[in-house]
C-alpha positions, -999 to 999 in steps of 0.1 A, spaced: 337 31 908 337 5 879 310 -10 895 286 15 890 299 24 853 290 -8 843 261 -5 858 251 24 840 260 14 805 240 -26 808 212 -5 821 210 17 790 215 -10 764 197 -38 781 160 -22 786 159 -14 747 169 -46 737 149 -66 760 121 -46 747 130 -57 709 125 -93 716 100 -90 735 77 -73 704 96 -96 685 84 -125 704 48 -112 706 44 -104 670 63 -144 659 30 -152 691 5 -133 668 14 -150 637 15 -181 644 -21 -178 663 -34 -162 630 -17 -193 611 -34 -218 633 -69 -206 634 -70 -199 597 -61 -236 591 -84 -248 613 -108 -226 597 -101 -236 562 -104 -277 575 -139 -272 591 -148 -260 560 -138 -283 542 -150 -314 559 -181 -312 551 -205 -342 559 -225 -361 537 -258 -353 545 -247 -313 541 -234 -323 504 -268 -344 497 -289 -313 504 -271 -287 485 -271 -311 458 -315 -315 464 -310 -274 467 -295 -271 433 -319 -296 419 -350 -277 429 -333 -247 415 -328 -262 380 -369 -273 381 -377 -239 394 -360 -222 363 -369 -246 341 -404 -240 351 -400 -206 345 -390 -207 312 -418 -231 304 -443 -202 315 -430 -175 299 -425 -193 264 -460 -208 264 
């Protein structure tokens, strides 16, 4: 007869708490995926090579002629 008391009352409390740590455990899972790709995100993006730097740089250049130019046009 105390077996199946005890039984009874683990039962009841042990299926709600073993679903609380396991959401608890799968939302501490989520986070720390979200952590890791956003840093490896933000370090890809930041390493940048040198040849990628050199031709935004030729980019920017050809911008600064191109508006230059521009202005010479429209003031002459």
């Amino acid at each position: 007869m105390e077996k199946e008391r005890f039984d009874d009352g683990d039962g009841r409390r042990l299926a709600p708490m073993l679903f609380w740590i396991g959401l608890g455990l799968g939302i501490a899972a989520l986070g720390a995926t979200v952590a890791y790709v956003s840093l490896r995100i933000a370090n890809a993006q930041r390493r940048e090579d040198p040849t990628t730097q050199r031709i935004q740089e030729l980019i920017d250049e050809a911008n600064s002629l191109l508006k230059a130019l521009d202005e010479q046009r429209h003031s002459a």
